[in-house]
C-alpha positions in Angstrom: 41.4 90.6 148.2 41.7 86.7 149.1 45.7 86.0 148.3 46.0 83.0 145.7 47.4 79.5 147.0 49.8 78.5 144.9 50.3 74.6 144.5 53.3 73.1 145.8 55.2 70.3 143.7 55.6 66.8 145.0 58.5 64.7 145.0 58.9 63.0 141.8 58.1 59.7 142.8 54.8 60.6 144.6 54.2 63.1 141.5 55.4 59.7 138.8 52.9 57.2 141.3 49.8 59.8 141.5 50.4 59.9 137.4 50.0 56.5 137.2 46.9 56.2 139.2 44.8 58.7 138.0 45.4 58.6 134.5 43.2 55.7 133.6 40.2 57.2 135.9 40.5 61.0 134.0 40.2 59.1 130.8 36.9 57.1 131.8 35.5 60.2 133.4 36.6 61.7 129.7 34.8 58.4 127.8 31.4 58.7 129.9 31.1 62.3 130.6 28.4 63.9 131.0 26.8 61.6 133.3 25.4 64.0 135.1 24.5 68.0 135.1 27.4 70.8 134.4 27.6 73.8 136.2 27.3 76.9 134.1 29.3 80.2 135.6 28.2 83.5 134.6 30.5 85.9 136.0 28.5 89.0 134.8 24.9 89.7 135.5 21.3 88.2 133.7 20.0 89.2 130.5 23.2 90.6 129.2 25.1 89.1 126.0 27.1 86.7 128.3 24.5 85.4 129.9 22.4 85.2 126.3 25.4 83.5 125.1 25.6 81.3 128.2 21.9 80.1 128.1 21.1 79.7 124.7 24.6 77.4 123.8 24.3 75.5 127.5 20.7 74.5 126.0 21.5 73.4 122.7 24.9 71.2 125.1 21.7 69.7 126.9 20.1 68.8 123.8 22.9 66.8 122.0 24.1 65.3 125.0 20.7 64.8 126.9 22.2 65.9 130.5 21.4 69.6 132.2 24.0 72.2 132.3 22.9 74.5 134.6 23.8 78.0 134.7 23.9 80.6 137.3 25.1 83.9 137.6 28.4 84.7 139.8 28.9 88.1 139.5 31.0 91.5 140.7 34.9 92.8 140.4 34.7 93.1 136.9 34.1 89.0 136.5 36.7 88.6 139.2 34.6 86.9 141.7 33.0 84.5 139.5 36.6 83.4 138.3 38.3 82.9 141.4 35.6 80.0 142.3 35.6 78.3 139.2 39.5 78.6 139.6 39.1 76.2 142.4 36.7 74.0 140.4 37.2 70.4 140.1 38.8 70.1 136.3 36.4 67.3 135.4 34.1 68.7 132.6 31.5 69.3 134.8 32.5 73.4 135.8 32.3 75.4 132.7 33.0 79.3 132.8 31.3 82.1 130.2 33.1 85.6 130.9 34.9 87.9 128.6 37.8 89.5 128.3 37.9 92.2 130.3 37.7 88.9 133.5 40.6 87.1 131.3 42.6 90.1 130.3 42.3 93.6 130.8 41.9 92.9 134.9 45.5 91.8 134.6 45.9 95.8 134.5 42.9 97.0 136.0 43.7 95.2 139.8 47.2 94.9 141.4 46.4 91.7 143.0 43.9 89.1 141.3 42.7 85.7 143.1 43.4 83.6 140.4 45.6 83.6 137.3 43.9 84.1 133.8 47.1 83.1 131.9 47.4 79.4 134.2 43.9 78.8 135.9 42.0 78.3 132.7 41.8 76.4 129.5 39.9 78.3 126.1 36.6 75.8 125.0 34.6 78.4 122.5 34.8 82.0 121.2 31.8 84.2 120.7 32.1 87.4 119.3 30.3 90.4 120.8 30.1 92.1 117.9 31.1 95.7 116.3 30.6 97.9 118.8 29.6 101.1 116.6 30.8 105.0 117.7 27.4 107.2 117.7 27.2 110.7 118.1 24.2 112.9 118.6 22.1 114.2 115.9 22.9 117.8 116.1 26.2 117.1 116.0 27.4 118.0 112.0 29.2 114.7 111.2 27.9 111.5 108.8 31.3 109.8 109.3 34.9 109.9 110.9 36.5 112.5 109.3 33.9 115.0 109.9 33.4 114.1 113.8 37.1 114.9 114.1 36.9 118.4 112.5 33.9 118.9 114.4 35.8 117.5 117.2 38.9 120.0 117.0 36.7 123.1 116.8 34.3 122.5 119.8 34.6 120.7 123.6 33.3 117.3 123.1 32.2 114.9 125.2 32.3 111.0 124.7 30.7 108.6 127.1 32.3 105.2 128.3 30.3 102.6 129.7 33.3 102.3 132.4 37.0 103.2 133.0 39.2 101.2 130.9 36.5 99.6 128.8 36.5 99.2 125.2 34.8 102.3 125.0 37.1 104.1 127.0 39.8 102.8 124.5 38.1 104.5 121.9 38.2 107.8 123.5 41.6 107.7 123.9 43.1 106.5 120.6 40.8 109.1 118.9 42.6 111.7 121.0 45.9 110.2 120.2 45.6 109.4 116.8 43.8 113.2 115.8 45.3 115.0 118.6 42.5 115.8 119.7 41.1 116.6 123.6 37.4 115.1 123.9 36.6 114.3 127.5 35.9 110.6 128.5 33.0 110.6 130.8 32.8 107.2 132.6 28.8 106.0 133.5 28.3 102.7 135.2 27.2 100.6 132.1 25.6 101.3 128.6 21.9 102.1 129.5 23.1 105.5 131.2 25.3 106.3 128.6 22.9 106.0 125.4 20.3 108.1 127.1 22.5 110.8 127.6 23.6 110.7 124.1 20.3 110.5 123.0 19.1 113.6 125.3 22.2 115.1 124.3 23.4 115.8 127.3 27.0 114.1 125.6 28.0 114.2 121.9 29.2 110.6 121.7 29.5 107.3 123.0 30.3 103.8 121.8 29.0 100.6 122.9 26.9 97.3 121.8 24.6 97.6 118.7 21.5 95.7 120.8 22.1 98.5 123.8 22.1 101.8 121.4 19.5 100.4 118.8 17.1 103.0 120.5 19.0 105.7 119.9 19.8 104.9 116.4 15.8 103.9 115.5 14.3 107.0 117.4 16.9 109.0 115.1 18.6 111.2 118.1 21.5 109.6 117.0 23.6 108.2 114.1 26.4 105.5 113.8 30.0 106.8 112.6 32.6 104.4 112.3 32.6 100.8 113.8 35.5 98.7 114.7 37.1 95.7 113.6 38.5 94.7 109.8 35.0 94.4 108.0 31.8 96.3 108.1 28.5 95.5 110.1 25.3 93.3 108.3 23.1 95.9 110.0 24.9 99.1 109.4 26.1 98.2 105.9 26.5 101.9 105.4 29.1 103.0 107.8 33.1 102.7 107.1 35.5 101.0 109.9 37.7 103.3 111.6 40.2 101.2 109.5 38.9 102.2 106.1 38.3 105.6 107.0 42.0 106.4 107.8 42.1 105.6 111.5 45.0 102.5 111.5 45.1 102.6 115.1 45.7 99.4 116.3 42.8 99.3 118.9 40.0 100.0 116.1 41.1 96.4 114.7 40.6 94.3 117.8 37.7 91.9 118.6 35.3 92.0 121.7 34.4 88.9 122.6 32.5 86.3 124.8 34.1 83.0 126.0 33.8 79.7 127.6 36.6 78.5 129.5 37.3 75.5 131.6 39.9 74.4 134.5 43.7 73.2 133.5 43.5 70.1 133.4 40.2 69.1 132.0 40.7 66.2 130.0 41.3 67.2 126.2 38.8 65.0 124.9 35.8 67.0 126.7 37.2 70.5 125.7 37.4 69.1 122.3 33.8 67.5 122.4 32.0 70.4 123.6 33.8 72.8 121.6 32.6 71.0 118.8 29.3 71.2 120.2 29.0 75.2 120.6 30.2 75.4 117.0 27.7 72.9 115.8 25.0 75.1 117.7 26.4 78.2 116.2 24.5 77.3 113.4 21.3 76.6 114.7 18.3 78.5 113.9 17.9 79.6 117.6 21.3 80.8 117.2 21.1 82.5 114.0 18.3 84.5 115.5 19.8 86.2 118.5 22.3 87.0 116.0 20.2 88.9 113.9 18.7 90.4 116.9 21.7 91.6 118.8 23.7 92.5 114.9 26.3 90.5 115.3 27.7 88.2 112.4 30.1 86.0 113.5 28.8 82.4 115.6 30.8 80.7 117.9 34.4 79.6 116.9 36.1 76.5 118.4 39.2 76.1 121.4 41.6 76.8 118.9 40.8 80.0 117.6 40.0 81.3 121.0 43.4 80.5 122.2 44.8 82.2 118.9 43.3 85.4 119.6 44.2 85.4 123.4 47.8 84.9 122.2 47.7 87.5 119.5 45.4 90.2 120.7 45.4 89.7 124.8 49.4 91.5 125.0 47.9 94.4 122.3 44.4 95.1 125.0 46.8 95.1 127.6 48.8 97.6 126.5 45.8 99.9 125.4 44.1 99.4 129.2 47.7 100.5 130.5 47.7 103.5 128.4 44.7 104.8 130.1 46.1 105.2 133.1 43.2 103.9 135.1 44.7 103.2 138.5 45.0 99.6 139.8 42.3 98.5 142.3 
């Protein structure tokens, strides 16, 4: 792991004259920019919901401000990698970050050493939620909802897939178990594809993951939909009760998953707050509205300021839930 280089401070005079001289040049950069193309970081791989996200809101940017942003992928170390070099990045507009919050939160617990600091490197632009991320067991298992997978639960060894150690599904493995007092094995695969077909084969009883990734299962009928999380039901599974409403209160059933853009500390306010703005704006397009449709989720992208709220509010709660799990530190 690369150690982090912590800036050193400069005397005050140097620090008062370097003020002075820079000042008016950030805010012409801020004035003019974009004058020319941004580069787009994707710390996680193509053609998944961050990269959708990344592509389709970088496009509609290009649009409104007729200048590229250009996006490539930057991937491995659970968005690590990809967040260390844009932590170096110039903070001039013009290097713009989409990873979520395992990158910006949970790997806070999940390595003992990170090369660069989530809480200090980066400034919030946009959120984008990832949706409800519905709890599916297999269809000979003898449960419609909640209550019933838990009796079901207590009475026979049960299996629940994770898409990896101390994901969100992971999370929901353990606070069922804590909550119920139950024992149901977490068995971690390498991503959602693996899991949802051994749900559907079932190979596993349960799993929990993206609504776009287990709409197989859930269409061929080899498995049904449970409980999802968060305060309010899904648009495409208007049928099935929140954990909350169904008795659960823990905490980690109320949290959001989510998508967002960051950039450096430092990047002149008036850009974060222009292109903010922007991804709102295009939140509302028809393009956008689509791909929402498709992957069921029914929030659009939120500005700066809400994304900084829920980091405040909800970063401290995941952290504590990842910590519970007792993954060990990389």
């Amino acid at each position: 792991m690369i150690k982090r280089i912590e800036r050193r401070g400069f005397v005050a005079g140097a620090l008062g004259a370097g003020v002075a001289l820079a000042a008016p040049s950030v805010r012409g950069q801020a004035s003019a920019w974009p004058n020319r193309p941004v580069k787009v970081t994707v710390t996680f791989p193509a053609g998944g919901l961050t990269d959708v996200w990344a592509r389709t809101y970088s496009e509609y940017a290009a649009q409104k401000l007729g200048q590229s942003f250009v996006v490539e992928n930057k991937t491995g170390a659970s968005g690590a990698i990809g967040a260390e070099q844009m932590s170096k990045a110039a903070p001039d507009g013009y290097n713009l970050m989409f990873t979520i919050s395992t990158t910006m939160i949970m790997n806070k617990v999940l390595f003992k050493q990170l090369p660069y600091n989530p809480d200090k490197d980066f400034v919030p632009v946009a959120f984008f939620s990832a949706g409800h991320l519905p709890t599916i067991v297999h269809k000979d298992v003898p449960a419609k909802n909640l209550k019933e997978f838990v009796e079901f639960a207590r009475k026979n060894k049960v299996s629940m897939g994770t898409y990896g150690a101390g994901s969100y599904s992971h999370v929901v493995v353990a606070e069922l178990n804590k909550f119920y007092g139950l024992n149901m094995e977490a068995v971690h695969y390498r991503g959602e594809a693996p899991m949802w077909q051994d749900v559907a084969s079932g190979s596993i009883q349960a799993g929990s993951g993206s609504y776009a990734a287990s709409a197989g299962v859930l269409q061929s009928g080899s498995g049904r939909a449970i409980a999802v999380p968060m305060t309010s039901r899904m648009k495409k599974l208007p049928d099935v009760g929140t954990f909350l409403e169904q008795g659960c209160t823990a905490q980690g059933f109320q949290l959001r998953g989510w998508i967002g853009a960051f950039y450096q500390t430092g990047t002149p306010q008036e850009i974060v707050e222009k292109l903010s703005a922007i991804f709102v704006e295009g939140g509302k397009s028809e393009r956008v509205q689509k791909i929402l449709e498709t992957f069921g989720i029914d929030e659009a992208a939120q500005d700066h300021k809400f994304m900084k709220k829920v980091l405040e509010e909800e970063g401290p709660v995941w952290m504590e839930l990842v910590r519970s799990l007792g993954v060990t530190p990389q």
